[in-house]
C-alpha positions as CSV (number, residue, x, y, z in Angstrom):
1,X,-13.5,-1.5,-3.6
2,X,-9.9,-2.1,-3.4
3,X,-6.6,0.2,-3.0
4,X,-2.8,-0.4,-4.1
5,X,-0.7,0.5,-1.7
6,X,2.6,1.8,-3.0
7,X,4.3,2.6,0.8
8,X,8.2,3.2,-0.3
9,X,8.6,7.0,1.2
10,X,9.6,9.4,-0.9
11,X,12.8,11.2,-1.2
12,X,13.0,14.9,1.0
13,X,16.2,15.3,2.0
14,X,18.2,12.3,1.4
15,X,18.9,11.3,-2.1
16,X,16.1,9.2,-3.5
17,X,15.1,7.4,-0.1
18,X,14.4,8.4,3.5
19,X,15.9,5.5,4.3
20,X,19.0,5.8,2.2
21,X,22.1,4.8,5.1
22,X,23.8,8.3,4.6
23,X,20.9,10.0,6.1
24,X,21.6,8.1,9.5
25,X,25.4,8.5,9.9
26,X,27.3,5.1,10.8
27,X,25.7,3.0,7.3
28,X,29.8,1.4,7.2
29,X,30.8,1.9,10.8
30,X,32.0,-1.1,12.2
31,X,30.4,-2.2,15.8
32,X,30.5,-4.8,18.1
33,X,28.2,-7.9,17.4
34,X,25.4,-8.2,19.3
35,X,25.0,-10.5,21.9
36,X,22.9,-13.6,22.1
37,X,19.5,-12.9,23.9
38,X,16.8,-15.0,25.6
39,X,14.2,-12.2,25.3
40,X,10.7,-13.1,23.5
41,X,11.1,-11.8,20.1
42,X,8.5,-12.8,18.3
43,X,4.9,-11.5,17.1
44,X,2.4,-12.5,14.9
45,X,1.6,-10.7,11.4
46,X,-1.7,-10.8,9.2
47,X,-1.7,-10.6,5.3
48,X,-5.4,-9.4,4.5
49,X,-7.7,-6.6,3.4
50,X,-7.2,-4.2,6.7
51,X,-9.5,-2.4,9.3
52,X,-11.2,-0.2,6.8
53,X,-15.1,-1.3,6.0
54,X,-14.9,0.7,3.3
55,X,-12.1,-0.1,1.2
56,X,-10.2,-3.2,1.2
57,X,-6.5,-3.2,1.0
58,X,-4.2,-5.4,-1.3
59,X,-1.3,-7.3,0.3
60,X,-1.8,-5.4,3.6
61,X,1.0,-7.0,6.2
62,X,-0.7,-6.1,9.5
63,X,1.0,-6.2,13.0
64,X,0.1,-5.3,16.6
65,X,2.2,-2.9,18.7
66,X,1.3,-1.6,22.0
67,X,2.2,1.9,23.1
68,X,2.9,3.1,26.3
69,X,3.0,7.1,28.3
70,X,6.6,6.9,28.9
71,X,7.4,5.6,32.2
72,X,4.2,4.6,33.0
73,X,1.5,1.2,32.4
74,X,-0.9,3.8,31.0
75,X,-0.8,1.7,27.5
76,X,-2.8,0.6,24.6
77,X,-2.6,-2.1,22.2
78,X,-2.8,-0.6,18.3
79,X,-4.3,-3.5,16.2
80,X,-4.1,-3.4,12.4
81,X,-0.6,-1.4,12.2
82,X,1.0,-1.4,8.7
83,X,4.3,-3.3,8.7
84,X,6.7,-1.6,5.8
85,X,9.9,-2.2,5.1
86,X,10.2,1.1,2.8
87,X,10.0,3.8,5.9
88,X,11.2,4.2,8.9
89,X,9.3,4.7,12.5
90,X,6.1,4.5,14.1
91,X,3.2,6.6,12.9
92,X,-0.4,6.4,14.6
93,X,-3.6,7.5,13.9
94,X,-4.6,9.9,16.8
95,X,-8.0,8.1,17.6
96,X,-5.6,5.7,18.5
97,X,-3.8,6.9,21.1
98,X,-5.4,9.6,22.9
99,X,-6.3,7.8,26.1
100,X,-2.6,8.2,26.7
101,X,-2.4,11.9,27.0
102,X,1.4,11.7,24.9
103,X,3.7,14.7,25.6
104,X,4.4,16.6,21.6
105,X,8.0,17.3,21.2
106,X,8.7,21.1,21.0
107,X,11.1,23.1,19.0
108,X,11.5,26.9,19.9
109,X,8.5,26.7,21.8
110,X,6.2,25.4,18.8
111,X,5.2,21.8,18.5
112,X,7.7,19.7,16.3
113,X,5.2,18.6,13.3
114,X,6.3,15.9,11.0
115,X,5.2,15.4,7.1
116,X,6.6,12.0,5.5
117,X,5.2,11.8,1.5
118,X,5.0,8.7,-0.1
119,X,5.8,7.8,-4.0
120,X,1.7,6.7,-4.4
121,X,1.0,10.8,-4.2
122,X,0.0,10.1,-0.3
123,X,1.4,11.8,2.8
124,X,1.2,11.3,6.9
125,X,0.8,14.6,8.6
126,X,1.2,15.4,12.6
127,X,3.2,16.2,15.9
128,X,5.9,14.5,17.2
129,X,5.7,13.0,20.8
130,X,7.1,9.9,22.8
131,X,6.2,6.8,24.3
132,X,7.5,3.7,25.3
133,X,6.6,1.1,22.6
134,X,6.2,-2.3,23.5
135,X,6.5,-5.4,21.4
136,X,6.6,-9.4,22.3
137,X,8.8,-9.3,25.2
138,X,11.0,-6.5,23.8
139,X,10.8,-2.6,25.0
140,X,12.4,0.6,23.2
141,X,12.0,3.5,26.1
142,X,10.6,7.1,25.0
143,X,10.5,6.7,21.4
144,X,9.6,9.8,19.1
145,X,6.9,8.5,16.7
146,X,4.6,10.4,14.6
147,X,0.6,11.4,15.3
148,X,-1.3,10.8,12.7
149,X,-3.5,14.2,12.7
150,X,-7.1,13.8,12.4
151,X,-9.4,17.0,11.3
152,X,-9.2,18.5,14.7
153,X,-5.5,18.8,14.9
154,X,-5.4,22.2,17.1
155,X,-2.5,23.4,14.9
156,X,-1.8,24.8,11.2
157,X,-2.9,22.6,8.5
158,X,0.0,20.6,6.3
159,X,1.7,23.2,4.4
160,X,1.7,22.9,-0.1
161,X,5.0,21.4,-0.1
162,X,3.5,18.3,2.0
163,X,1.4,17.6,-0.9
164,X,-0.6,15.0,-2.5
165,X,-3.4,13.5,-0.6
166,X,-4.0,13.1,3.1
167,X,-3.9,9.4,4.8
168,X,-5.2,10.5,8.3
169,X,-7.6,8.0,8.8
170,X,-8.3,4.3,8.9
171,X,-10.0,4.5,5.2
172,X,-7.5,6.4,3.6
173,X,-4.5,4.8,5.3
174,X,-6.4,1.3,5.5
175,X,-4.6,1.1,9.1
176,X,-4.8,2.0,12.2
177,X,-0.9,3.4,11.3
178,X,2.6,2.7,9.9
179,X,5.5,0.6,11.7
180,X,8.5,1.6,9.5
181,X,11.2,-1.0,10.2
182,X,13.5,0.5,7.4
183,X,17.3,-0.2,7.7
184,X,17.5,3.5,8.6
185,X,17.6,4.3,12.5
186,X,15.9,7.8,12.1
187,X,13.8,9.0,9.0
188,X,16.0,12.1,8.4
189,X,18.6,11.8,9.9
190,X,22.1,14.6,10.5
191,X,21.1,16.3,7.6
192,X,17.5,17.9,9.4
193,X,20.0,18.7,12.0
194,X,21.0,21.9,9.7
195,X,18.8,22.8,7.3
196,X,15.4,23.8,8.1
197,X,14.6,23.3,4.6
198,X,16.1,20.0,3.8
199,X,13.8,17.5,5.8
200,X,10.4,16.6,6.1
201,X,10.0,18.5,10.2
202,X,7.9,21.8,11.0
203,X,7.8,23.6,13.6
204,X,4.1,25.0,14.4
205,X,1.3,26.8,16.1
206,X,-2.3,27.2,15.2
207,X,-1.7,29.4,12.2
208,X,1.6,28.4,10.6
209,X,4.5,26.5,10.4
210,X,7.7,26.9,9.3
211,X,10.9,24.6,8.4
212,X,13.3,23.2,11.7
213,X,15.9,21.8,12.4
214,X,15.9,18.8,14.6
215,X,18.5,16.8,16.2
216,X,18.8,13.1,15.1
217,X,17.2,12.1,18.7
218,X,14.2,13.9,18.1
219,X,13.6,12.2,14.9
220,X,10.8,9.8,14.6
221,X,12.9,6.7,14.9
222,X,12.9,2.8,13.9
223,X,11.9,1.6,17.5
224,X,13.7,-1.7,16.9
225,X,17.0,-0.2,17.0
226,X,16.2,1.2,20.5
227,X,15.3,-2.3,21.8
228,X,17.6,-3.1,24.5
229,X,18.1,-6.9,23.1
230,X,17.4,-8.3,19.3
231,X,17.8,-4.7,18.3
232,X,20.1,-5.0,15.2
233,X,17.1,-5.8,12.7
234,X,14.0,-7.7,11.9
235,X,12.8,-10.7,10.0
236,X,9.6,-10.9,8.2
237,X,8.2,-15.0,7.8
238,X,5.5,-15.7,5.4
239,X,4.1,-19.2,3.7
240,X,3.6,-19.4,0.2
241,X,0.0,-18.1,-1.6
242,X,-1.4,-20.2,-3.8
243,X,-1.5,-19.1,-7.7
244,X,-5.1,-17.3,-7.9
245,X,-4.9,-15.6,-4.4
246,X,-5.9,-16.4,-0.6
247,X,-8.3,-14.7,2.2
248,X,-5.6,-13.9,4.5
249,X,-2.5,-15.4,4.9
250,X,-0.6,-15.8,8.5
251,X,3.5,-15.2,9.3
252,X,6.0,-14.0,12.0
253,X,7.4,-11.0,12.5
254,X,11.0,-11.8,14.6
255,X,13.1,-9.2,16.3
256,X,17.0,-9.2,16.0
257,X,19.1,-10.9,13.7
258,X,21.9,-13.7,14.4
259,X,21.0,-12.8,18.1
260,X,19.0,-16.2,18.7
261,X,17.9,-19.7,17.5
262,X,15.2,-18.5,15.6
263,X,16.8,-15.9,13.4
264,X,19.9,-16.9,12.1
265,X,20.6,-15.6,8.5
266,X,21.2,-19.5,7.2
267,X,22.0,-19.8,3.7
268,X,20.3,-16.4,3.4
269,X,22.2,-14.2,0.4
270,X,23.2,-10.7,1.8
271,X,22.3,-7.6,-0.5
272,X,23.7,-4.2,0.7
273,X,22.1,-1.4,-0.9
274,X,23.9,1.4,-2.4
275,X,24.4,5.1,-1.1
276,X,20.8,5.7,-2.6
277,X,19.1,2.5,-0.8
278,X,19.2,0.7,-3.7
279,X,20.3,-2.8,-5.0
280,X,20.2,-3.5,-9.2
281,X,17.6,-5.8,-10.9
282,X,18.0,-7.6,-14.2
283,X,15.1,-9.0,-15.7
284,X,15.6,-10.3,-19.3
285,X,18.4,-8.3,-20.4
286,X,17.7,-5.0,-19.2
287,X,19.6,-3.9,-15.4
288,X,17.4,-1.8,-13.2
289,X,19.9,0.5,-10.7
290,X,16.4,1.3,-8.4
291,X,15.8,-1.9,-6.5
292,X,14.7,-2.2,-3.8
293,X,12.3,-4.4,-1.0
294,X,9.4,-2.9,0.1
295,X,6.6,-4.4,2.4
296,X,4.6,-1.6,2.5
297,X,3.8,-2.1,-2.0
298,X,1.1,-4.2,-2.6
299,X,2.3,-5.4,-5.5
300,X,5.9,-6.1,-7.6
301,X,6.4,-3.2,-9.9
302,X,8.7,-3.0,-12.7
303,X,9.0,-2.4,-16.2
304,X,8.4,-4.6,-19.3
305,X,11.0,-5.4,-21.9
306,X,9.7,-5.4,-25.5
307,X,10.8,-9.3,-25.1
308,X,9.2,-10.0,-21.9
309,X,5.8,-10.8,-23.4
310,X,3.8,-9.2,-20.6
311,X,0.9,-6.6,-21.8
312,X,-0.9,-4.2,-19.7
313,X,-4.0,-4.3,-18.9
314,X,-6.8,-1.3,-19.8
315,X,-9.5,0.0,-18.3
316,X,-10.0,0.0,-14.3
317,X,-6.5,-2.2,-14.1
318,X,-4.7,0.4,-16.2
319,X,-0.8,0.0,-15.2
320,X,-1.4,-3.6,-14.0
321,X,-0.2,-6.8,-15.8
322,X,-2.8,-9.0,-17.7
323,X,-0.2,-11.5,-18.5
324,X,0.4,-14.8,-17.5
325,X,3.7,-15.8,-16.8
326,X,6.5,-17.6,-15.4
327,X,9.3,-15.4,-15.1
328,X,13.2,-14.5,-13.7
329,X,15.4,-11.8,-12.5
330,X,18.6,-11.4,-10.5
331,X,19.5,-9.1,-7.6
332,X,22.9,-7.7,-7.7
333,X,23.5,-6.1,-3.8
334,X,26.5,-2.9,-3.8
335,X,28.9,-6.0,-2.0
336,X,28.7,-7.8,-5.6
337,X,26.7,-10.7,-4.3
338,X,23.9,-11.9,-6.9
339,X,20.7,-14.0,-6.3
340,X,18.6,-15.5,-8.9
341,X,14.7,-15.1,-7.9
342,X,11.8,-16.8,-9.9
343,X,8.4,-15.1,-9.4
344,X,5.1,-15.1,-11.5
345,X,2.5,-12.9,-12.8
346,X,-0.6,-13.6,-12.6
347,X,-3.3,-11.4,-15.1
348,X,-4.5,-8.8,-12.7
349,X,-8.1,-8.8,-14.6
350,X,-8.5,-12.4,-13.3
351,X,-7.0,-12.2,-9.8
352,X,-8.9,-8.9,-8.8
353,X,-12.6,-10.3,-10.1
354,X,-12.5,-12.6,-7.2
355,X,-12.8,-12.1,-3.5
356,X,-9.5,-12.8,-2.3
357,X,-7.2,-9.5,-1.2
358,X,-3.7,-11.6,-0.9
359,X,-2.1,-12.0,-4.0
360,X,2.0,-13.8,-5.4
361,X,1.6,-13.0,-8.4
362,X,0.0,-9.7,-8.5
363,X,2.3,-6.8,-10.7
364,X,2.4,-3.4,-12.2
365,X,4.4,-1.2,-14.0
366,X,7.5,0.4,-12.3
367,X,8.4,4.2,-13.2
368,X,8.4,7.4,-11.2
369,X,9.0,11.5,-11.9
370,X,11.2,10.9,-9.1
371,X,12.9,6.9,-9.4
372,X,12.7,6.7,-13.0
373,X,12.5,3.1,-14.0
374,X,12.6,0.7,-10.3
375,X,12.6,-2.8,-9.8
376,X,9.7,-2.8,-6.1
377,X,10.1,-6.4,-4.7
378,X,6.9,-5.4,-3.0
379,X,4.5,-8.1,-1.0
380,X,4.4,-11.1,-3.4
381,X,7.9,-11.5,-3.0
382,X,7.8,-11.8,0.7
383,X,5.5,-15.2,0.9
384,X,7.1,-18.3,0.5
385,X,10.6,-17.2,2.4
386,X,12.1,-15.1,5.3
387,X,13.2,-12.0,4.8
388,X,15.7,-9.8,6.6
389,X,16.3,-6.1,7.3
390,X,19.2,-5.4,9.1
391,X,19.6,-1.5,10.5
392,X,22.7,0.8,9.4
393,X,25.9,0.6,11.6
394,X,24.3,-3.1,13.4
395,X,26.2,-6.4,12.5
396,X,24.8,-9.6,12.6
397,X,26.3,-13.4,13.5
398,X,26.5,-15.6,10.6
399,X,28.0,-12.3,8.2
400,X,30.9,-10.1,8.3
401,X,28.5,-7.5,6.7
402,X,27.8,-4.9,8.6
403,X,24.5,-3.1,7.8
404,X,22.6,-1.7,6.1
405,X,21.8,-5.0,4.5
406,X,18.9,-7.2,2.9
407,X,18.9,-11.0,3.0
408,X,16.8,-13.6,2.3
């Protein structure tokens, strides 16, 4: 059995997208660059069909982050972490991390619980605490991430307005947890600060939680922007899969951007995303104003033109694409710069009888309750190139943009 993963998170508080650069304060304040660094800034990342034995996942984009008690060498190494591009922070399944014996964050006395929804009907549900989070040779100190509560989470169960279905373990998450490496620094941001209604935080005890507010540093955060070099951004590196699908395929995950030889922007075209997170798409006369690249979506998602000559499939595929096609569609970033992108569809019927789980050409249709119609550059179009994500308020050598920004 397989799942489609549709990671983007949903809209709480901020507009359309948690990671939408008002929520974080700074999206157009301009900073210092940042300097060159000799730090190690590299990891390895996995494209196959995850941890679960149970269900396989599509275009999972796997990564390996060890976590730390703060101050301490009391750490573990979390295989199998999904690496999304549509959230923002580190969430762990507590199986994971219990060894470590993490301190909850506390609001009023009652443990700071965090719900983040996503747009596939699917939510992440637990405590707040920190820890030192480790990665290649760079280190971001005390670091509020999320707990991923298991059954026997000693406090009150996710209240209605969490909703949808509960990922809180390695089959229905299909990893070990979330690294959400968003342009956003914090998933909230200074709205949670003031309305306890607004944001996606609780405060609780074993019975019942209620609404807080929470200052931006108590947020779970985007631990790259807390590294103390390469800290502006990331860059996600992955070779082109074959038409028909692959196994697994192999990239690099690289810290900082413009901050050392291997992660310059190049000729890379810089996108910057709109006061909703988004960019426009237009694919074959018709403009899409929700666009947007997510690593965390399995597949591409967007709607068909009459004129496009794709069909849907039916059946078990039902809101995939059985077409087979060669195809075009240009990105149009807030700054005004375009970028023409080729991609393909494959018939979903065909690719998903075989036994690969890592798919280019894999696509689906793109409307919400909440988006309306969206253009989701999901995992197909990350192989083949490198793609960047640089965080709100950071600048990066080789631009005069300062982030938010996409590039690739």
């Amino acid at each position: 059995m397989r799942r489609i993963h549709f990671a983007l998170v949903a809209g709480v508080s901020c507009g359309l997208l948690l990671l939408a650069m008002s929520c974080g304060g700074g999206g157009s304040t301009s900073v210092t660059p940042t300097p060159p660094s000799s730090t190690p800034n590299t990891v390895a990342i996995t494209v196959y069909g995850g941890p679960s034995t149970v269900v396989a996942e599509l275009n999972g984009v796997y990564v390996s982050v060890e976590v730390c008690a703060p101050g301490t060498s009391t750490c573990v190494t979390v295989p199998d972490v999904l690496l999304d591009t549509g959230s923002t922070g580190l969430r762990l399944l507590s199986d994971q991390v219990s060894s470590l014996g993490l301190v909850n964050v506390t609001s009023g006395g009652l443990t700071l619980t965090n719900c983040v929804t996503y747009l596939d009907n699917s939510y992440n549900w637990g405590p707040v605490a920190t820890a030192d989070v480790k990665m290649a040779g760079e280190v971001a100190s005390s670091v509020p991430i999320q707990i991923i509560a298991e059954a026997d989470y000693p406090y009150a169960a996710a209240p209605a307005s969490c909703g949808g279905t509960a990922d809180n373990s390695v089959d229905t998450l299909l990893a070990n947890g979330i690294l959400g490496v968003s342009f956003a620094q914090q998933d909230c941001g200074s709205v949670c600060e003031s309305n306890p209604d607004a944001g996606p935080y609780y405060a609780c005890n074993s019975t019942s939680c209620s609404g807080a507010t929470v200052s931006v540093g108590q947020q779970v955060q985007n631990p790259v922007g807390l590294f103390s070099t390469d800290s502006n951004g990331v860059v996600l590196t992955l070779p082109m899969v074959p038409a028909g699908g692959a196994v697994s395929a192999s990239g690099t995950l690289t810290f900082g951007i413009g901050t050392q030889s291997d992660n310059g922007l190049g000729s890379a075209v810089v996108l910057t995303p709109d006061d909703n997170g988004f960019f426009s798409t237009m694919f074959n006369g018709t403009t899409t104003a929700n666009a947007f690249i997510d690593s965390g979506s399995s597949l591409l998602y967007f709607l068909q033109p009459a004129t496009s000559g794709l069909t849907e499939c039916t059946g078990v595929n039902a809101g995939l694409y059985c077409s087979t096609e060669s195809l075009t569609a240009t990105n149009t970033g807030s700054n005004g710069q375009t970028s023409s992108v080729p991609f393909s569809v494959e018939s979903a019927d065909v690719l998903l009888s075989s036994n690969n789980d890592v798919f280019s050409d894999l696509a689906g249709t793109g409307d919400n309750a909440q988006l309306g119609p969206y253009f989701d550059w999901g995992m197909p179009f990350f192989f083949g190139r490198s793609v960047f994500v640089d965080i709100e308020g950071q600048s990066a050598t080789g631009t005069a943009t300062v982030g938010p920004f996409w590039a690739y």
